[in-house]
C-alpha positions in Angstrom: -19.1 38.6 -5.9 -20.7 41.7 -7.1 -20.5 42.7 -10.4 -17.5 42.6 -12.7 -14.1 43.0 -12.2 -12.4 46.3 -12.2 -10.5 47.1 -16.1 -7.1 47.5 -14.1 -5.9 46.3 -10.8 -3.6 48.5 -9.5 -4.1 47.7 -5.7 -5.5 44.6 -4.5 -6.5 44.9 -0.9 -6.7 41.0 1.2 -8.7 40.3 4.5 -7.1 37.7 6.6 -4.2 37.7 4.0 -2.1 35.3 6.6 -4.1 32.1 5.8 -1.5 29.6 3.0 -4.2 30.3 0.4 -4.9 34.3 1.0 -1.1 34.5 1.2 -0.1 32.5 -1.5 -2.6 34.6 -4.0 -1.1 37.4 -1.9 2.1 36.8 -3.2 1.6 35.8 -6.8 -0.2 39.1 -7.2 2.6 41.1 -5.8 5.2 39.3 -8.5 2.8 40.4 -11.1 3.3 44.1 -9.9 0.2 44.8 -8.4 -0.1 46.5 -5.2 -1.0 44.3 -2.4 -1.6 45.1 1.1 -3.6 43.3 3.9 -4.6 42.8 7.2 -4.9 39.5 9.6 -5.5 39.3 13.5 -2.1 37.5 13.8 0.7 36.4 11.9 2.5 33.4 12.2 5.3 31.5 10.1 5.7 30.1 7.4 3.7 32.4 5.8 4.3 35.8 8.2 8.2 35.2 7.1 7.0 34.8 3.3 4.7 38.3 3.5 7.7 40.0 4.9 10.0 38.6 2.5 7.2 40.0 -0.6 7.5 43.3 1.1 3.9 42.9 1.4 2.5 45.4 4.2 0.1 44.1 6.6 -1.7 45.9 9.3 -2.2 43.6 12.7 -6.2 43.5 13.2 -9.2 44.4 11.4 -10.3 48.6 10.7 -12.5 50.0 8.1 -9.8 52.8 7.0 -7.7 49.3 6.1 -9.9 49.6 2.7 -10.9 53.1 2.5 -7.1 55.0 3.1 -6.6 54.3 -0.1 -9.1 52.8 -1.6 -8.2 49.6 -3.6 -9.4 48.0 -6.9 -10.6 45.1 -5.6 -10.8 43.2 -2.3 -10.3 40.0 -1.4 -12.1 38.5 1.6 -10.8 35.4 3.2 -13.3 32.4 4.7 -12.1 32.8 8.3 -13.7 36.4 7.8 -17.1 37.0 9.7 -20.3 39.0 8.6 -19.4 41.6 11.4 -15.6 42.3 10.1 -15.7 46.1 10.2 -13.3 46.0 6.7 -15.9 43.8 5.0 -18.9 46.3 6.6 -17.0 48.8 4.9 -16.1 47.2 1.5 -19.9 46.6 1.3 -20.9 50.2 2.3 -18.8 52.1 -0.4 -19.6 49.8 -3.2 -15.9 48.4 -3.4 -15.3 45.2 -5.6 -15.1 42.4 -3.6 -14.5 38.4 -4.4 -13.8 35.3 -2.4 -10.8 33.8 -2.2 -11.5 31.1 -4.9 -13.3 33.3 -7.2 -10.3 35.9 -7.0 -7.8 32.9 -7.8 -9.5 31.7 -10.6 -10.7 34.8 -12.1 -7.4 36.5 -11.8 -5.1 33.5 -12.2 -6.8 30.2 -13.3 -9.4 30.9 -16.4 -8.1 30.0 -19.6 -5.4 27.3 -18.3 -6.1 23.7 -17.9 -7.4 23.5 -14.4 -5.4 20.7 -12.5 -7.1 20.3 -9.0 -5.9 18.1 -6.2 -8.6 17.2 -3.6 -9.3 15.0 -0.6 -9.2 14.9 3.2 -5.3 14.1 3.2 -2.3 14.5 1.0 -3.2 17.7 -0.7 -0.7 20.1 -0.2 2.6 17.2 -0.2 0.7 15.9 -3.4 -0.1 19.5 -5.0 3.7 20.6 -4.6 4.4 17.2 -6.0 2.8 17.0 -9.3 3.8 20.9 -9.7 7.6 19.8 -9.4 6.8 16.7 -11.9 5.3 19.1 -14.5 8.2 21.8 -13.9 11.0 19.0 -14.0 9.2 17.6 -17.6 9.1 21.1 -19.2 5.5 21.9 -19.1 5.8 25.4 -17.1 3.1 25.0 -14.9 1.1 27.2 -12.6 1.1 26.0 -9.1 -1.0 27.8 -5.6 -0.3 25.4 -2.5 -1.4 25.9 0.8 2.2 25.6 2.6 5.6 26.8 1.3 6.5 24.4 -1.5 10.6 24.0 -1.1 10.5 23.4 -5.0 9.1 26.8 -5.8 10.7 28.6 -2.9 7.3 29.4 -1.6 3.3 28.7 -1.7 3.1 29.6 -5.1 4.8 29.4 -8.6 3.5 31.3 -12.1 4.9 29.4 -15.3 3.9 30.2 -19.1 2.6 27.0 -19.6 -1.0 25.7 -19.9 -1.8 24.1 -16.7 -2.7 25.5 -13.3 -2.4 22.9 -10.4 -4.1 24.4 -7.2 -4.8 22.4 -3.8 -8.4 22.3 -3.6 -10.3 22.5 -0.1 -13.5 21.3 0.8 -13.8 24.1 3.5 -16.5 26.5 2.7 -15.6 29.6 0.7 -16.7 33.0 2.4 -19.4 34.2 4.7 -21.5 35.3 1.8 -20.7 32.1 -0.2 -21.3 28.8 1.4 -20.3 26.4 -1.1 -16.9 24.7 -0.8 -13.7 26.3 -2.2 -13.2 23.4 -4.8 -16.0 23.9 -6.8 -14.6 27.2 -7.9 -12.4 25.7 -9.7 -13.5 23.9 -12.5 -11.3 20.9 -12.9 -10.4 19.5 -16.0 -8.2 16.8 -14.4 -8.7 16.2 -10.5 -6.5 14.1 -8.5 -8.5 12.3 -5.4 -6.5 10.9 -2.3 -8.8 10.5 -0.1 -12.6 11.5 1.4 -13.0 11.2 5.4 -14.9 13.4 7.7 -13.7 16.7 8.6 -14.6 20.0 9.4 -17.3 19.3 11.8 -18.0 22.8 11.8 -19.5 23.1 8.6 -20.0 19.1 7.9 -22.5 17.3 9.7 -20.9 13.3 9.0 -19.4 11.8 6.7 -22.3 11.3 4.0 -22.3 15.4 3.9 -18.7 15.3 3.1 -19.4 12.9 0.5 -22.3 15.0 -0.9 -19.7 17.8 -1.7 -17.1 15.4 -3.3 -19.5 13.6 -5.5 -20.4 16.9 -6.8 -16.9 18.4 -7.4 -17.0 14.6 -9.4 -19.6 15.6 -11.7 -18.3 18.9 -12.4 -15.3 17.0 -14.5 -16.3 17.6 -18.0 -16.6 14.1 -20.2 -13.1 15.6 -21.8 -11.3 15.5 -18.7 -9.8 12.9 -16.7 -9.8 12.1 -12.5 -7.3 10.3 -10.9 -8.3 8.2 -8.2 -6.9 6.6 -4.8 -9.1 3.6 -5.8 -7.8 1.8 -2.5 -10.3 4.2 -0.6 -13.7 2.8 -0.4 -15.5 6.0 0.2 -12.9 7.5 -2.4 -15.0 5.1 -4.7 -18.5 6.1 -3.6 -18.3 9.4 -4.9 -17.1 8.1 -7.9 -20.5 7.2 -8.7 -21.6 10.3 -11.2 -17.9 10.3 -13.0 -18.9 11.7 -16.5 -15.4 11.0 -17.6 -12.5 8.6 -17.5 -11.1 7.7 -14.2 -7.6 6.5 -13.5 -7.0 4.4 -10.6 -4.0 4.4 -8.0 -2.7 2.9 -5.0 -0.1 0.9 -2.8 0.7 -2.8 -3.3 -0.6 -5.4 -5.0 -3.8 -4.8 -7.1 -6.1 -4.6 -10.3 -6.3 -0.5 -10.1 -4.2 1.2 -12.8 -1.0 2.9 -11.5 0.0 0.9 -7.9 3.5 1.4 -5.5 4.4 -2.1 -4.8 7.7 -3.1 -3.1 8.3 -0.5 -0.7 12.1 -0.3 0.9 12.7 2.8 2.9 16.0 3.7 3.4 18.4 6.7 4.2 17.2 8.2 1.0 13.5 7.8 1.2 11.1 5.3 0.6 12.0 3.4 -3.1 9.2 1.6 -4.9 8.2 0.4 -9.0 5.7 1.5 -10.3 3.5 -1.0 -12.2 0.9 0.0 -14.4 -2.3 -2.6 -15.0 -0.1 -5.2 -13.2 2.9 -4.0 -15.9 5.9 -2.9 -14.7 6.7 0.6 -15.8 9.3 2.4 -13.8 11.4 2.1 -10.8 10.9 5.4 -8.6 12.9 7.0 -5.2 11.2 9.6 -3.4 12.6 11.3 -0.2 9.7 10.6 2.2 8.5 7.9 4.4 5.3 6.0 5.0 2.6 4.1 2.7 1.0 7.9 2.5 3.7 9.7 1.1 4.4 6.6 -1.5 0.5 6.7 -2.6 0.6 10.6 -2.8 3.8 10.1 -5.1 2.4 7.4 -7.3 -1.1 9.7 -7.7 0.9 12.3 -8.8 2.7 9.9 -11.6 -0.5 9.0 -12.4 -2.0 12.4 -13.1 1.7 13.6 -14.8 1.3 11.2 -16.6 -2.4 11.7 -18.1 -1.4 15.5 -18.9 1.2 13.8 -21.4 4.9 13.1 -19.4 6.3 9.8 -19.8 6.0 8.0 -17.0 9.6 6.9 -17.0 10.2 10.7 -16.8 7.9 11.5 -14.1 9.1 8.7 -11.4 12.5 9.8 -12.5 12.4 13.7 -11.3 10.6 12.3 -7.9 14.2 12.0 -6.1 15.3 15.7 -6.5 11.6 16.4 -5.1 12.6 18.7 -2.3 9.2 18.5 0.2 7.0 21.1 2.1 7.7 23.4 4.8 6.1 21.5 8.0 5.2 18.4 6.5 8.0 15.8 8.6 10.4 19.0 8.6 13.6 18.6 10.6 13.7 21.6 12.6 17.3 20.6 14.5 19.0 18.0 16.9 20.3 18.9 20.1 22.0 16.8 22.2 21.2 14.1 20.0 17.5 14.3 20.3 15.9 15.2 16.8 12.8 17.6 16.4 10.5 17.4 13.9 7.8 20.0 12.6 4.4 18.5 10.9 1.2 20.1 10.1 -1.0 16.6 11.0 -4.3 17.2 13.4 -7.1 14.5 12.2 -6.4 11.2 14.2 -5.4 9.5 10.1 -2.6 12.3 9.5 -1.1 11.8 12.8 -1.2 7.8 12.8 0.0 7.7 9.6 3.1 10.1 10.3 3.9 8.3 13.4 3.9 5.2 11.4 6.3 7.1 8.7 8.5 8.5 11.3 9.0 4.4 12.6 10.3 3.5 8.8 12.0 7.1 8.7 13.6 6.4 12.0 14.2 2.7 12.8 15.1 1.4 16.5 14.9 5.2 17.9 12.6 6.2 20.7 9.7 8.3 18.9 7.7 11.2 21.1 4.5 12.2 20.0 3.5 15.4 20.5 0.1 16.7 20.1 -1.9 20.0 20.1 -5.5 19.5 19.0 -6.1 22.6 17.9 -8.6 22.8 14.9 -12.6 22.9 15.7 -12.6 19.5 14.6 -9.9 18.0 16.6 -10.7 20.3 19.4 -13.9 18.4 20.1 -15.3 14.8 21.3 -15.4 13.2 18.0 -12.2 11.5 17.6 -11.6 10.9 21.4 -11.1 7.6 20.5 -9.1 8.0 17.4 -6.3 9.6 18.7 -5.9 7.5 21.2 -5.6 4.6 18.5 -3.3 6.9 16.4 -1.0 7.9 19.0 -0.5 4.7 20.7 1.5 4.1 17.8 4.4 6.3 19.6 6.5 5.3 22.5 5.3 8.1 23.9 2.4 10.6 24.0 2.7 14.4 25.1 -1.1 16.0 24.1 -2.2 19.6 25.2 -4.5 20.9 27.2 -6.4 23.2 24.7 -9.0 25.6 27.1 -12.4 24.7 25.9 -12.8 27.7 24.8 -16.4 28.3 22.1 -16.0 26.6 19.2 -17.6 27.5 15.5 -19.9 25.5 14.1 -22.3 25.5 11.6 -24.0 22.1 12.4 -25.4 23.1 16.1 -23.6 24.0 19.3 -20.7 22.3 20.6 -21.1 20.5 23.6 -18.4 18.0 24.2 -15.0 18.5 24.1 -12.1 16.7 23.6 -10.4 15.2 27.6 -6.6 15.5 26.7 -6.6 14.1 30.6 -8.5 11.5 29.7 -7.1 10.9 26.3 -3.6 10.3 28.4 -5.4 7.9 30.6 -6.8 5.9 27.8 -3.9 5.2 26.6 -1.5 4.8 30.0 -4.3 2.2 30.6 -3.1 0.4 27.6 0.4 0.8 28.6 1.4 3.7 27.2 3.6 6.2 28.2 1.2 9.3 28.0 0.8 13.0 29.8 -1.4 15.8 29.1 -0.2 19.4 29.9 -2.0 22.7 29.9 1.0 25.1 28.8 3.8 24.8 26.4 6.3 26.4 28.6 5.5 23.3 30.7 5.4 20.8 28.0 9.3 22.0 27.0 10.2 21.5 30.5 9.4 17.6 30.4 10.2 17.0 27.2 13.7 18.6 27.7 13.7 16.7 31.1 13.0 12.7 29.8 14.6 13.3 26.4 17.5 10.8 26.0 20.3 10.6 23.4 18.8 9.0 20.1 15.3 10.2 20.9 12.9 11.3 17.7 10.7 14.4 18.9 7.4 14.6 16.6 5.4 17.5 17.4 2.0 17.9 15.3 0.1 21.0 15.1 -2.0 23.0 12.5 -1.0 26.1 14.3 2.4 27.2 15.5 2.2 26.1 18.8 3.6 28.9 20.9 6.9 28.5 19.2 7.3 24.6 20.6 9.7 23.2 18.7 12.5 26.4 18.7 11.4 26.6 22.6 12.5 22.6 22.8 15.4 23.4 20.8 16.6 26.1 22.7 16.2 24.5 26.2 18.1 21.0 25.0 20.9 23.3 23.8 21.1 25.0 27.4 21.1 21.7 29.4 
């Protein structure tokens, strides 16, 4: 940052406004009444569709006269932003008030409320969107910022009058000029934990650096505050070490750690579950989602309702009208009875576990899996291995071909890349039913030509994906 912030905002200018975060803070602005404009290399749904809904202009590609014709208040520059972006060059050059995205959220949105942070590898923006629709159902009036477009709130973000702000918080770093990882910005009072695995290998070097960052986003708690824990997690517990404050356990099934999800029954409804409190029965809960993931995200956020003061009766109560999150196991259509699915999974433990949630979801149908590795991490070598585990969970695989195009990182050059070939082979050797292809246009074309009747198409991607699953849509409804 440099220096303080202007008096008045009248415009507020964002760079790389299309990320969930950039355009969620985008949007939140906007309702306020400030002027907000921005500019992104590309656009892409869900939140291209919520910019345009805002009204928000945004100019395609990066130009200095993007923040000098006019010149706003303040600028906000996004962490997919380089040190070369000619519209941070020029913010710098004329002297223009600048901030992160972080330090613009909280400064601007977050100081003075109750700061309610939800952190971990997994689960963060199901679980974010979760506890904000607990708090909102109890009466409490919270502030919620998600990255996705919470179906609850009609969008990534929701402004209430009431004292707490829940925000997703990411361990990726923050800006160009700020290294450190969004989180700490944050200054939780109560954080919720679900999980701690490597990621980001392009700014992490293994797992104990991932740690390093949790265990101090643990310390920051003050004594006063509370974190709530997926105590099921060994390394969740490692970085529980420094804990000033009291921690509140949770997790699925039997066991001695505080809040737990035990008797799980999926059915056409959603998974339904009691909720038992220090090995006490305390509620009986139904939320509309499948797999043990979704159940631990939904008894974490009972568990942290609960410790900013809603019954827990209450709280396991308003789950069933919770209405989910754009791309996370979204229906997108059936066509000839074959039944596409949208999800945002790309680490080899989001894409097992939603295969394993689409079997309870789905029972007796034939499941597809389709796969684009597409983030730096997944993009690479490393979990070779692990996605073959995780998708061998499917009746079938479909993966990529991503060109191995350069890759950022921040921990040395990248050398190996992920084989989707061999990643296909691996598990046809195991008797799989696997094929890698380079193109989706080619992709649509088999999976439109060895669909059957009663088939469950699962495509996962952090990215859109060329449009796959309306192209697979629209070429079943053809046939």
């Amino acid at each position: 940052m440099n220096g303080p912030l202007p008096e008045k905002l009248a415009h507020v200018h964002l760079v790389a406004i299309a990320g969930t975060g950039m355009g969620a803070l985008a949007g939140l602005l906007h309702a306020r009444g400030i002027r907000v404009t921005g500019s992104d290399r590309a656009l892409y749904p869900p939140m291209s569709d919520a910019l345009a809904r805002w009204g928000i202009p945004v100019a395609l590609g990066f130009d200095a006269k993007n923040v000098l014709e006019p010149r706003p208040d303040l600028v906000v520059i996004g962490n997919s932003v380089r040190a070369d972006n000619p519209e941070a060059q020029a913010v710098f050059d004329a002297g223009i008030a600048y901030r992160s995205f972080p330090d613009a959220l909280y400064q601007l949105a977050m100081a003075g409320r109750h700061s309610v942070v939800v952190a971990g590898t997994h689960g963060k923006t199901t679980t974010t969107s979760l506890l904000g629709a607990l708090l909102a159902n109890a009466g409490r009036d919270p502030s919620v910022l998600v990255g996705g477009v919470a179906l609850d709130f009609d969008g990534p973000f929701r402004e209430g009058a009431g004292p707490h702000f829940v925000v997703e918080g990411d361990e990726y770093d923050t800006a160009f000029f700020d290294k450190t990882p969004k989180f700490w910005h944050y200054h939780p009072e109560t954080l919720l934990l679900t999980s701690v695995e490597f990621d980001h290998a392009d700014i992490y070097r293994d797992l104990d650096h991932v740690k390093d960052v949790f265990r101090q986003l643990v310390r920051g708690v003050p004594a006063s505050g509370t974190i709530i824990a997926a105590l099921d997690d060994a390394d969740v517990c490692d970085v529980l070490d420094g804990a000033r404050c009291k921690v509140v356990g949770y997790g699925v099934d039997e066991g001695e750690h505080g809040f737990r999800a035990v008797d799980l029954v999926p059915g056409p409804e959603g998974t339904r579950f009691r909720v038992v409190r220090d090995e006490r029965d305390v509620a009986t809960a139904l939320v509309p989602m499948y797999g043990r993931h979704n159940v631990a995200n939904a008894v974490g956020a009972i568990a942290t309702a609960v410790a900013l003061g809603v019954p827990v009766a209450d709280a396991a109560a308003a789950l069933a009208g919770f209405r989910g999150v754009r791309r996370r196991q979204e229906i997108r259509g059936t066509e000839r009875g074959v039944t596409v699915l949208d999800d945002f999974a790309h680490h080899p433990t989001a894409v097992r576990e939603t295969i394993a949630a689409m079997r309870m979801r789905f029972p007796g149908r034939r499941l597809v899996a389709v796969l684009e590795p597409r983030s730096n991490t997944s993009r690479r070598a490393l979990f070779q291995r692990d996605f073959a585990d995780a998708l061998a969970g499917a009746d079938r695989a479909v993966v990529a071909i991503v060109p191995h195009e350069p890759i950022y990182s921040a921990t040395g050059a990248v050398t190996e890349y992920l084989d989707a070939e061999r990643l296909a082979g691996e598990l046809r050797a195991g008797g799989h039913d696997a094929i890698a292809l380079g193109d989706v246009p080619a992709i649509v074309e088999d999976l439109a030509a060895t669909s059957r009747e009663g088939d469950v198409v699962l495509v996962m991607s952090n990215g859109d994906f060329g449009g796959l699953w309306g192209k697979l849509l629209e070429r079943l409804r053809a046939q």
